[in-house]
N, C-alpha and C positions, 0 to 999 in steps of 0.2 A: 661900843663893844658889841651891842646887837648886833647893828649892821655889819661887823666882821663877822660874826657868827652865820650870820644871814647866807652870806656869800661863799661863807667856808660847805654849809652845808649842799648849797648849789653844785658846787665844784665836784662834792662826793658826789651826789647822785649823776651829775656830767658823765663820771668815771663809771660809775656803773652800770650808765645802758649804753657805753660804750665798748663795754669788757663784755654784756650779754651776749649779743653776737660771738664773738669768738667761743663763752664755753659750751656754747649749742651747738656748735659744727664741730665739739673733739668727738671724736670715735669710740663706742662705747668698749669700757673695759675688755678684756679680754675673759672668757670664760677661765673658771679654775678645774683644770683637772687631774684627779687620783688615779693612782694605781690598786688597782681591782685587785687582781694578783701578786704574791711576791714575783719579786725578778726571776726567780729561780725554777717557776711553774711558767714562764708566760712562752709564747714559742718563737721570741727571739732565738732564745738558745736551744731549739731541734729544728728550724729549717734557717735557710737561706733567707736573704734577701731578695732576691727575684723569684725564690716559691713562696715568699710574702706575698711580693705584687700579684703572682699568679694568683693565691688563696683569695684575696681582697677582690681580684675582678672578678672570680667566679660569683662571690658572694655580694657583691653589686649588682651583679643581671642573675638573680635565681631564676627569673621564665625562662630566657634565655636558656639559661645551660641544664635546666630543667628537661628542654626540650631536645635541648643534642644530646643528652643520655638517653631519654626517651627514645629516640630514636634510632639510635646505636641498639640499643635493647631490642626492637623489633629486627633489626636487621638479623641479631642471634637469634632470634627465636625462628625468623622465617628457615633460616639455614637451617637450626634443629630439626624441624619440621621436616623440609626435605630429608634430610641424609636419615629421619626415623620411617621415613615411607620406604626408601633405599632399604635399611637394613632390617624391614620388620616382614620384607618378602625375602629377604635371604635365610631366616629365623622361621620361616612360614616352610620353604623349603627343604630347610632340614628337620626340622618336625615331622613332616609328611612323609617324606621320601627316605630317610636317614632313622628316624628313631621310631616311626610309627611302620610303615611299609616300607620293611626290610628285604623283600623279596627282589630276586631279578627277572623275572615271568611270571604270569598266570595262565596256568592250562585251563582255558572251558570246554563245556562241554555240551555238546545238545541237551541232553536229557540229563536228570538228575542221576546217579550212581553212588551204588554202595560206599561209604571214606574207606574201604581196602583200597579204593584204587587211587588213593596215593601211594599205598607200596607198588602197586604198577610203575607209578610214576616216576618212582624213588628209584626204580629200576635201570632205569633210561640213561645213555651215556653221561656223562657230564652231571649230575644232579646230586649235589650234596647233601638236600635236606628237602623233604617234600610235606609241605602240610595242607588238609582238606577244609574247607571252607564250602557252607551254604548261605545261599542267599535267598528269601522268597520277596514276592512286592505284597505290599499290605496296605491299608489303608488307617490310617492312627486318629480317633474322634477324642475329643470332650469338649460333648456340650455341641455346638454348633458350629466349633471351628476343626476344621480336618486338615490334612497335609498328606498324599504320597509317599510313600519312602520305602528303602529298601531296608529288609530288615535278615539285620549278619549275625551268622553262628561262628565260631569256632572253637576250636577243643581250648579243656585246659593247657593253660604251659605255652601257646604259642610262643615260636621265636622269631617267626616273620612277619604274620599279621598282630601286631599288638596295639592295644587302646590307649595313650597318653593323655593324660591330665594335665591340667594347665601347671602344673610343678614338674612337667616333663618324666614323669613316672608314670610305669606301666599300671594300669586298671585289672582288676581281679572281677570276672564276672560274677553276679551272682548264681546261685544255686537255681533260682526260682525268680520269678519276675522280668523286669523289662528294665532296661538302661538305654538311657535315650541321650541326645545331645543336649546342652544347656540350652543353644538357640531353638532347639524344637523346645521344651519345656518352657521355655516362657513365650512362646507364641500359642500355644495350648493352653498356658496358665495352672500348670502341673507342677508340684513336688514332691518329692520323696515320699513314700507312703499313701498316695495318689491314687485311682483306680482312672485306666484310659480304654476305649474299646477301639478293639484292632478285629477290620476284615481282611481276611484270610482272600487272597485273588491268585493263588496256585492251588491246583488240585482241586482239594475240596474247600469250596468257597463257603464259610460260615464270619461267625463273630463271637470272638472271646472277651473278655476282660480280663485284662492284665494288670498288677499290679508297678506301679514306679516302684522300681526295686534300686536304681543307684541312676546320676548326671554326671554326665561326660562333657569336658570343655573342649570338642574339636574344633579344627579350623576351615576344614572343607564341607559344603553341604550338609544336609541330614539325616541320622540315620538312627534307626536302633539298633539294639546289638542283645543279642540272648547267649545262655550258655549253651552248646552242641547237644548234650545231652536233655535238656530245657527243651528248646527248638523241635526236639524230635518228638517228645512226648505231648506239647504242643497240635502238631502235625497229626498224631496216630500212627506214627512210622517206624521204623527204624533210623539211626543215626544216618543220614544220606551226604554229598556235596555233588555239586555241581562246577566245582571248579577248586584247583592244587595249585597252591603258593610252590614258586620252587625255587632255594639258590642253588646259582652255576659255577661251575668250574669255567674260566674265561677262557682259557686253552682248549676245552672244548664245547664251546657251544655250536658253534656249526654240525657237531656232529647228536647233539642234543635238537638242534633245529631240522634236521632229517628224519631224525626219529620222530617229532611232532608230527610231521608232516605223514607219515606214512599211519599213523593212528586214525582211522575212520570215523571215532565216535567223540572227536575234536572239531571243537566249532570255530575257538581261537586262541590266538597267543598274544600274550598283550608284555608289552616288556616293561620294565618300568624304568629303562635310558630314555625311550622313545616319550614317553608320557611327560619324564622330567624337561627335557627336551620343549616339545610343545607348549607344557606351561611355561617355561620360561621365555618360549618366544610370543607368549601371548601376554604374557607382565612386564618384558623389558622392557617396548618401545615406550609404553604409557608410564612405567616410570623412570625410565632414562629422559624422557622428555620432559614429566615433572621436576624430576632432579634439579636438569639442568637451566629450567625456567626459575626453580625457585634459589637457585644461586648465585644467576647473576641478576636475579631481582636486588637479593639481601646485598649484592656488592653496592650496588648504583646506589642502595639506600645509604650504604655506611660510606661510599666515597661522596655524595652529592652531600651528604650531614655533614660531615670532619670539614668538608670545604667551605659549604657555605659560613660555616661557622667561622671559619679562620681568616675569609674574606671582612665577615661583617665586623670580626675584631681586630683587623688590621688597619680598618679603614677610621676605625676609632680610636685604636691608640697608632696611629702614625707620627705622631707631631711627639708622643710622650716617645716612642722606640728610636727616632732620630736622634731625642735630646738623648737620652742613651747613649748610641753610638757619639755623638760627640763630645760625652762624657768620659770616654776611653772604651768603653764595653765591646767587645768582639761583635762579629755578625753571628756565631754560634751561638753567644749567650743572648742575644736581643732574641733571635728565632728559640732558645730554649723558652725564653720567659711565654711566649707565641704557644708554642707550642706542648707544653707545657701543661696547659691548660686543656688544652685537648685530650693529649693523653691520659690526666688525670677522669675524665668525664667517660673516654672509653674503657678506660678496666673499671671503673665504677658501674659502667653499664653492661658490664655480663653477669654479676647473678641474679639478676632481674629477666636479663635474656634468658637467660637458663630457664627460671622457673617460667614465664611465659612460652617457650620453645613445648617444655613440658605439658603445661596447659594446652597448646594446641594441639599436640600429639595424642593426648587424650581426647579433644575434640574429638582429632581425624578416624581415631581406633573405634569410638563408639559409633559416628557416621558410618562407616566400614563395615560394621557387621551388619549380614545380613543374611539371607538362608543360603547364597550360595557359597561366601567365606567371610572368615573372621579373620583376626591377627591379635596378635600380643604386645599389650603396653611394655614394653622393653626396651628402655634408652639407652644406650650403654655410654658409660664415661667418658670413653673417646670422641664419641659425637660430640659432646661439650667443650671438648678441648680444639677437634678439630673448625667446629663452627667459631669461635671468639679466634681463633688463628686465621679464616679468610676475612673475618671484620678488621680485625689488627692487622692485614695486611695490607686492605684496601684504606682506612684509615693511614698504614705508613705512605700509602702512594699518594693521597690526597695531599699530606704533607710537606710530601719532595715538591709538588707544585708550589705550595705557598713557600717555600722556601727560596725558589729564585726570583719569586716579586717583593721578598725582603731583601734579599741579596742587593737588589736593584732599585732599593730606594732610593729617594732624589733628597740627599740630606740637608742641603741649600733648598731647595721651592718648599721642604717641609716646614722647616725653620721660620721661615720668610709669611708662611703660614699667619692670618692673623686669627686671632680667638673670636 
């Protein structure tokens, strides 16, 4: 009875380093897993199945699509940029010309003369409205830093020479003291209640001390500006000008430009078509050419982004978009699931462009200023809309390309494909 025992127990242990092997190479269990969320939160039930796939591949390559929003983003921002250089000189324009100098000529004159002779002026065919403006040259110090500049009078009430502030509303001079431009003020390092010394280089040349009496935000060059009756008393004079703002009748200026002419104590007539004129053909070429450089930079950005992207992701899930299509799936929806993706990453990346586009436009406005012009940080919401409308368009064209190298997948060599 041992010896059976003996051999009974042989047998078991036989058996079980025979069985060892096999339960070493079963496969380990399978993981268990819960539901995080109810059913009824989770987003089976608000998207699709192929905006499944699309969400899951974004979120598989975050560098990746990190980078093609990225980039889509600048491509807005460069376009803002431009079309804010574009429309911050058509803004500069009517500023200047439109709400600040409203006049249609300036009469000068040699010599300084009495302001009666604007009713002179006011006389003359054609001439609706005539007002007197003096100008003398001065020299403006504090401290060690000086600047040239022409320093303007004009009456109260003006309605053709008028001062605008950077809120596009008319400036009230003072009574007494000096108003100077912002960009002279902080190149002098002056503010309100200030004391700056100005020489006198008409007439009688001395040096007063004037007080900063009020800062004007203009856009062109620099200048001071006094009140008429200020300026005179200033001077030791009488109220005087040297030259009459005048608007025209346009039916007759020819005959308003005769009678200039036949007045002897006229040195010139300056019109302000002719001046608008000039400046504009001295700002268009330089930004018509920016414009148009930084437009079709921004396209090449956002067509060479949308594609390469849509190449590198094709080229990766080829073998998954085939088994698709032999799945039943249309070629519209295999290119949705493609594409998809894209689209999602470009409207994600405009209000990043937006504020970026902003950021740089602010760059560009501070760079910009300088003593001989300024502009105004002014975007307007159509630029926003217009800029993300040539990135979405050039993003739809890249598209249409990838679209007939889906078209024209090889469903057989994909398949055949090994892993």
């Amino acid at each position: 009875s041992a010896f059976a025992a003996a051999i009974g127990a042989l047998r078991g242990l036989r058996e079980v380093v025979n069985l060892a092997p096999a339960v070493a190479m079963q496969p380990p269990a399978p993981p268990v897993f819960r539901r995080t969320l109810p059913l009824s939160l989770s987003a089976a039930g608000l998207v699709s199945q192929p905006m499944r796939m699309m969400l899951r591949n974004v979120a598989h390559h975050p560098v990746r699509s990190f980078l093609t929003a990225f980039g889509m983003s600048l491509a807005t921002a460069i376009l803002i940029v431009s079309l804010f250089t574009e429309g911050t000189m058509e803004q500069l324009v009517d500023v200047t010309y439109f709400l600040a100098d409203r006049q249609d000529a300036t009469v000068s004159f040699f010599e300084k003369r009495p302001r009666e002779v604007a009713f002179q002026i006011a006389r003359l065919p054609g001439v609706l409205n005539a007002e007197p403006n003096r100008e003398v040259q001065v020299r403006i110090r504090n401290g060690h830093v000086e600047r040239r500049i022409i320093l303007r009078a004009r009456p109260r009430g003006a309605e053709l020479n008028r001062i605008i502030d950077a809120d596009l509303r008319p400036v009230v001079l003072p009574e007494s003291g000096l108003a100077i431009s912002d960009m002279l003020a902080k190149i002098l390092k002056v503010r309100v209640g200030d004391t700056v010394e100005v020489d006198l280089l008409d007439s009688e040349r001395r040096t007063v001390s004037l007080p900063v009496a009020a800062l004007v935000e203009d856009y062109l060059g620099m200048r001071g500006m006094m009140d008429e009756e200020a300026l005179a008393r200033l001077l030791r004079e009488a109220p005087m000008a040297n030259g009459v703002s005048v608007s025209l009748d346009k039916n007759r200026r020819d005959e308003f430009y005769a009678a200039v002419k036949a007045m002897p104590a006229v040195s010139s007539l300056a019109l302000q078509t002719a001046s608008l004129a000039t400046f504009r053909d001295a700002v268009a070429l330089l930004v018509t050419t920016m414009s148009s450089i930084y437009t079709g930079l921004a396209a090449v950005i956002a067509f060479g982004v949308v594609y390469n992207n849509a190449r590198v992701s094709l080229s990766e899930r080829a073998r998954e978009l085939a088994s698709l299509r032999v799945l039943g799936f249309t070629r519209g929806e295999v290119l949705g699931i493609l594409l998809f993706e894209l689209a999602l990453l470009t409207l994600i990346a405009q209000p990043p462009g937006w504020a970026l586009g902003y950021g740089l436009a602010w760059i560009m406005k501070t760079n910009l200023a300088g003593e001989l012009m300024r502009v105004r940080l002014v975007v307007d919401p159509a630029i926003y809309v217009f800029a993300s409308a040539i990135v979405i368009t050039a993003a739809v064209l890249s598209a249409l390309i990838v679209r007939r190298r889906v078209n024209r997948l090889d469903l057989v060599a994909v398949l055949k494909t090994r892993d």
